[in-house]
C-alpha positions as CSV (number, residue, x, y, z in Angstrom):
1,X,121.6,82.6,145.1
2,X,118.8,83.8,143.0
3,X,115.2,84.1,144.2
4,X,111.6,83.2,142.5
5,X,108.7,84.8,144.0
6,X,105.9,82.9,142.5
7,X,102.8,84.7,142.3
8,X,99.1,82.6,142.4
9,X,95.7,84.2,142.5
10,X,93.0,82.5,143.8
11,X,89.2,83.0,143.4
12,X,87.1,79.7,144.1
13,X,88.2,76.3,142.3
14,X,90.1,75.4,145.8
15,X,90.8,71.9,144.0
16,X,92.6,73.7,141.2
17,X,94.3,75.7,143.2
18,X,95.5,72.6,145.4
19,X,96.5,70.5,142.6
20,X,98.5,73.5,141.0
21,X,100.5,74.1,145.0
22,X,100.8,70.1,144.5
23,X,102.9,70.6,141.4
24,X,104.8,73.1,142.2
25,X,106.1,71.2,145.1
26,X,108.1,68.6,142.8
27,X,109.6,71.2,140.8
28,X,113.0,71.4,140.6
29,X,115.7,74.6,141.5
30,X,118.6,73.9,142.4
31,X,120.5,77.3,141.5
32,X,117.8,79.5,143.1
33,X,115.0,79.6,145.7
34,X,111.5,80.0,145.5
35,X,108.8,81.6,147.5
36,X,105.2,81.0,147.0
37,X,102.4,84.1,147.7
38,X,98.7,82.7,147.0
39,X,96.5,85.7,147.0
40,X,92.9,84.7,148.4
41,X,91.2,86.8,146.0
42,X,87.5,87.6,147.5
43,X,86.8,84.0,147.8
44,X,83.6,83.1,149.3
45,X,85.0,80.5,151.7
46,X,88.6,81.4,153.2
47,X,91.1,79.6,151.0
48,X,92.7,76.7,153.8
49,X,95.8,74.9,152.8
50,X,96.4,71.6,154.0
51,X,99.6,70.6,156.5
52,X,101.6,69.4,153.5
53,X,101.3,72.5,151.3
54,X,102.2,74.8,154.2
55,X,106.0,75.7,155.0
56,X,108.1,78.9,155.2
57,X,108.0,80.0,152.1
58,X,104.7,80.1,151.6
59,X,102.3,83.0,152.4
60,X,98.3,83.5,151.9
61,X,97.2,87.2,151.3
62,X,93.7,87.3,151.9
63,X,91.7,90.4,150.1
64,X,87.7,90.2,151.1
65,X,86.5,91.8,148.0
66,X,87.6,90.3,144.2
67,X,90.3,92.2,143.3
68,X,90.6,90.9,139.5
69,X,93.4,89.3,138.2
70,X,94.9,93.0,137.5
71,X,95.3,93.9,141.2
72,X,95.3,90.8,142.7
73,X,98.3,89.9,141.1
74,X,99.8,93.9,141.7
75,X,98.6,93.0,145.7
76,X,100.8,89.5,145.5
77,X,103.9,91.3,143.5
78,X,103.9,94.5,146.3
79,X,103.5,91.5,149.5
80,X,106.9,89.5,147.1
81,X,108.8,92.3,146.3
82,X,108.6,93.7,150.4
83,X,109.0,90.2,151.9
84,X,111.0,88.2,149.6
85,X,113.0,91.0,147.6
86,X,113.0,88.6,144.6
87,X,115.3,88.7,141.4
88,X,112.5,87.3,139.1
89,X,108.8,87.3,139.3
90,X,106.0,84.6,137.8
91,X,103.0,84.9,137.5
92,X,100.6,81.9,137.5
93,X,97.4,80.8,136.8
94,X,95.8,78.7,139.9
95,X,94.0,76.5,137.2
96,X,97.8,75.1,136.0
97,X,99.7,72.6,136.9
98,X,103.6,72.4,135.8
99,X,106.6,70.8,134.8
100,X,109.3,69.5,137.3
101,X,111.9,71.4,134.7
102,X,109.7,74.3,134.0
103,X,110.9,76.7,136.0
104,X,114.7,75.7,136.0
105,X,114.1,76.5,131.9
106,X,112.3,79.4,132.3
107,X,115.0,81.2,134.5
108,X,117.5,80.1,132.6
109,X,116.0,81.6,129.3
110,X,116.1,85.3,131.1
111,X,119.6,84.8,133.1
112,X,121.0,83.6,129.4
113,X,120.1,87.1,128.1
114,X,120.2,90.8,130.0
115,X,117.5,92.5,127.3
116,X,115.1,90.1,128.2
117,X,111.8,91.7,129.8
118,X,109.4,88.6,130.0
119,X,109.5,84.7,129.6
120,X,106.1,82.1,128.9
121,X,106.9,78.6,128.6
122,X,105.0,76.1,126.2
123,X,101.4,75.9,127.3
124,X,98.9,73.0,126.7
125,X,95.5,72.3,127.5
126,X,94.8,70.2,130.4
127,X,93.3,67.1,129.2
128,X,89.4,67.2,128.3
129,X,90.1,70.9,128.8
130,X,90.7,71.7,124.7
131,X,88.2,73.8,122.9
132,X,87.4,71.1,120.2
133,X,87.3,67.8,122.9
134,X,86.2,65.8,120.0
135,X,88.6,66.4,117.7
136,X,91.7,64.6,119.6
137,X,92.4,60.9,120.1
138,X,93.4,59.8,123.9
139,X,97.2,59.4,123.0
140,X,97.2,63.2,122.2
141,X,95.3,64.4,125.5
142,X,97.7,66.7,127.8
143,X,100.0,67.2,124.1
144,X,97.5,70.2,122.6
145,X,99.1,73.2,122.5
146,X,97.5,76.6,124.3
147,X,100.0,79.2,123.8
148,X,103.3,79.1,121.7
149,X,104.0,82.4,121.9
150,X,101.4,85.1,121.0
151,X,100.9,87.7,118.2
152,X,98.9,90.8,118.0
153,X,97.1,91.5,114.4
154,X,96.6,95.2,114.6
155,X,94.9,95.5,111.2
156,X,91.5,93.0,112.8
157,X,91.9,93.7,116.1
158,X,92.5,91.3,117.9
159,X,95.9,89.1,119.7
160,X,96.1,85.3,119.6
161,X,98.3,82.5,121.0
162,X,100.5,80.6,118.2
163,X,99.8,76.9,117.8
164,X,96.5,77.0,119.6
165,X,94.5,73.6,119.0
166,X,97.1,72.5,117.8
167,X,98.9,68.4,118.2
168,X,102.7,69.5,119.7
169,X,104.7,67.5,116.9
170,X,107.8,69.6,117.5
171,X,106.6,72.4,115.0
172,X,107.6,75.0,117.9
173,X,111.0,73.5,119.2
174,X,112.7,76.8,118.9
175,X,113.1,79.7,121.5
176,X,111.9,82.9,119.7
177,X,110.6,86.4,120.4
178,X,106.6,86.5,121.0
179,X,104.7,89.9,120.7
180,X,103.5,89.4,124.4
181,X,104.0,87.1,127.3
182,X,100.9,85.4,128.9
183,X,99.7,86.1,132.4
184,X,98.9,82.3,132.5
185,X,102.3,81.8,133.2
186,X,105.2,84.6,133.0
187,X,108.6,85.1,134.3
188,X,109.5,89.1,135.0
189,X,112.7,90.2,136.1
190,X,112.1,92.4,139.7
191,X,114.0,95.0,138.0
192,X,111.5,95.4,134.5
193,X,108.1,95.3,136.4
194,X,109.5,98.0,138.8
195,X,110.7,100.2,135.7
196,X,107.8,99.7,134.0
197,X,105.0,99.5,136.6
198,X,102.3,96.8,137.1
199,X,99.4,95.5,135.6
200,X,96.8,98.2,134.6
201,X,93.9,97.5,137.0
202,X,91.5,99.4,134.5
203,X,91.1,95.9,132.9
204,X,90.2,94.0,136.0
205,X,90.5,91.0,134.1
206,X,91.9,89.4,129.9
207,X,94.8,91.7,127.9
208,X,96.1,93.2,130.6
209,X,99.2,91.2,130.1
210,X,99.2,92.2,126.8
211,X,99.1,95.6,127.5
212,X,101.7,94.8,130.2
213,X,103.8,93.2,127.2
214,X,103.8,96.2,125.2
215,X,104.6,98.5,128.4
216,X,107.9,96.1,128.6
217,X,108.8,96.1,125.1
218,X,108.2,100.0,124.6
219,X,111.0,100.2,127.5
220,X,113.4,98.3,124.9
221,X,112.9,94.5,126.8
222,X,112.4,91.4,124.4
223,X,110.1,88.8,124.8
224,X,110.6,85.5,125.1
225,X,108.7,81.7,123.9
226,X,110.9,79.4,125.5
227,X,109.9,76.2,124.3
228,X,111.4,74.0,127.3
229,X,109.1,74.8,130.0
230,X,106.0,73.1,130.0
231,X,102.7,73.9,131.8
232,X,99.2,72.8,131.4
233,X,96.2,75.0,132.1
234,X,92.6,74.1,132.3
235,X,91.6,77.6,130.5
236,X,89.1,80.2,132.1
237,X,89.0,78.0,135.3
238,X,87.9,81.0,137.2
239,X,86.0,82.6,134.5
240,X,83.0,80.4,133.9
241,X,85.0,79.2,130.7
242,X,85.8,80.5,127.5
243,X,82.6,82.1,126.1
244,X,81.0,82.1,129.1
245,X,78.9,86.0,129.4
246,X,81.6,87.5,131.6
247,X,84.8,86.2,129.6
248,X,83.0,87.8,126.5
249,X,81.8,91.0,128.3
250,X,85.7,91.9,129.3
251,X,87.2,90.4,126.2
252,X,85.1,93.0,124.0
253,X,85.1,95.9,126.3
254,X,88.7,95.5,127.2
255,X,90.0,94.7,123.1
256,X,88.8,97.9,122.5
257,X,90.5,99.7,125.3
258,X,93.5,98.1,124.6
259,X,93.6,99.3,121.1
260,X,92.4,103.0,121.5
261,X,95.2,102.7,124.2
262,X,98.1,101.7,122.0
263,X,96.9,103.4,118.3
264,X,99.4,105.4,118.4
265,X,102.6,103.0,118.4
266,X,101.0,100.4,116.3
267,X,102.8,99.6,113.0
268,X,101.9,102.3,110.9
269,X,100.4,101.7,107.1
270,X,103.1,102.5,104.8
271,X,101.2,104.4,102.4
272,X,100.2,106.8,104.9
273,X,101.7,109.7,107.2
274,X,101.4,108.6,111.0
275,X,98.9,111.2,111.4
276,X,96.8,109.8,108.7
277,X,97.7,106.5,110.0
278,X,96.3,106.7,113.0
279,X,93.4,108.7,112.2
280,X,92.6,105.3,109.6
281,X,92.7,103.5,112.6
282,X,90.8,104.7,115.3
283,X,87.8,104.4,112.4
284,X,88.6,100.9,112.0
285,X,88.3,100.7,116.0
286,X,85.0,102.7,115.7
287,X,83.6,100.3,112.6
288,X,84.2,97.4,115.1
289,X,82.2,99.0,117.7
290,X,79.1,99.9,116.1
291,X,79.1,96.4,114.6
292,X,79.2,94.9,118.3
293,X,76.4,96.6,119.0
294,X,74.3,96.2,116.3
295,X,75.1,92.4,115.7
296,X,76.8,91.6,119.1
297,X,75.3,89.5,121.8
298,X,73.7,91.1,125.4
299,X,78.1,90.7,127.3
300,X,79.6,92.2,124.2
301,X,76.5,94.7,123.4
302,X,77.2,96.0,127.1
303,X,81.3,95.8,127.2
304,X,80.8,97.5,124.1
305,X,79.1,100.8,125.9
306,X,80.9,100.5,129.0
307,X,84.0,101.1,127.3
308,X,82.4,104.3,125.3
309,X,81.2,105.5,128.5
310,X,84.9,105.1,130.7
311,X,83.2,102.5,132.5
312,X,86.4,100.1,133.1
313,X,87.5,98.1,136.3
314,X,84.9,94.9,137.8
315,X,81.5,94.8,135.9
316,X,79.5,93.5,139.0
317,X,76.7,91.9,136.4
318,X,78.0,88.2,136.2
């Protein structure tokens, strides 16, 4: 029988964390079993799980120090891999809760295909959790789509979820490949995170899993939307919130690490040679940096220099 090691980090929001272990109880799996590693990730207070969420296969890792979501989730995936010696990984946000199917669709998307490296299911916004509250009526609440795959625009910069804000009317019914997997929720054969290595810690925390995804694809693994598994995340739960200073401090510094990082295998210009190619593009990185610091807010003024200066890993400021 096949075996799940399900990987949740946990930093504060002990109610989110609760109701997420809550869903993942009624899940079903018939053709494999699951284990379930919660890593207590520098938490002030001790993460304690009530009687009803405790059993076997279910361990707390407690780290005293915040360990970001890049190495808490490396610390979980070493504790799975040595304990549980799991076929498939996932990785899962603590602010989520899930489908009773979701799982049984996500692992049947990679067994269903030997090239695949990484699986993300369909993701909405918890309800009263969207960016634009206002803009949905109550019948649509829990249907607004987060993630439906994700795309990276190389030319601007930046990498963005398909479909976000978006009403699910069935516009992304279809399995296809996405240019990188979320960490929100992500299903990774044992055998491709041990070929390719995990998460790079240098980020601490946001596009590491893209980084990850391009890490998987480079070793000739597709990525997978599957369409059929359904989460719902309450977005930046542990993060202050999207736009909050310390989600815009690591999403600047760490978009222009990721980019400088990868120049050299992105698409190159067709006019050009790849030399000149990527000589065009490390100016268009450098353009975006002098205008974060000359028009950018105090988080992205400062994730801005940090990443001139090497300064990568936990920003202790926020």
């Amino acid at each position: 029988m096949l075996h799940v090691s399900i990987i949740i980090v946990h930093y504060t929001g002990e109610s989110d964390t609760l109701e997420c272990l809550q869903s993942l109880k009624k899940i079903k799996h018939s053709h494999f079993s699951i284990s379930i590693v919660i890593v207590d990730n520098g938490s002030k207070e001790t993460l304690q799980l009530p009687k009803k969420l405790l059993s076997s296969n279910v361990s707390v890792l407690r780290s005293d120090t915040n360990l970001g979501f890049t190495n808490g989730n490396n610390l979980g995936i070493k504790h799975a891999i040595e304990n549980y010696s799991p076929d498939y990984l996932l990785l899962l946000n603590n602010d989520t809760t899930v489908d009773v199917q979701f799982l049984n669709e996500l692992v049947k998307s990679a067994e269903n295909n030997s090239s695949v490296g990484a699986v993300s299911p369909l993701i909405y916004f918890s309800p009263r959790r969207e960016f634009h509250k206002g803009s949905y009526t109550l019948d649509q609440l829990g249907n607004v789509i987060w993630y439906a795959g994700g795309s990276i625009d190389w030319n601007n910069l930046d990498c963005f979820h398909r479909g976000v804000d978006e009403v699910d009317r069935g516009q992304f019914n279809t399995q296809t490949e996405s240019e990188f997997a979320t960490g929100c929720c992500v299903l990774i054969p044992r055998k491709v995170a041990e070929s390719v290595g995990l998460l790079d810690t240098r980020y601490f925390l946001y596009l590491e899993d893209v980084d990850w995804s391009i890490r998987i694809k480079n070793a000739g693994y597709k990525l997978l939307f599957c369409p059929n598994a359904h989460v719902w995340h309450k977005n930046a739960g542990s993060s202050g919130g999207a736009g909050s200073g310390l989600h815009q401090y690591y999403q600047t510094r760490n978009r222009l690490f990721f980019f400088v990082k990868n120049a050299d295998i992105k698409p190159v210009y067709s006019q050009f040679g790849s030399s000149v190619a990527y000589i065009h593009y490390l100016l268009l990185i450098w353009k975006f940096a002098i205008l974060k610091v000359i028009t950018g807010n105090s988080p992205e003024q400062k994730g801005t220099i940090d990443w001139f200066i090497g300064k990568m890993g936990k920003e202790t400021m926020f």
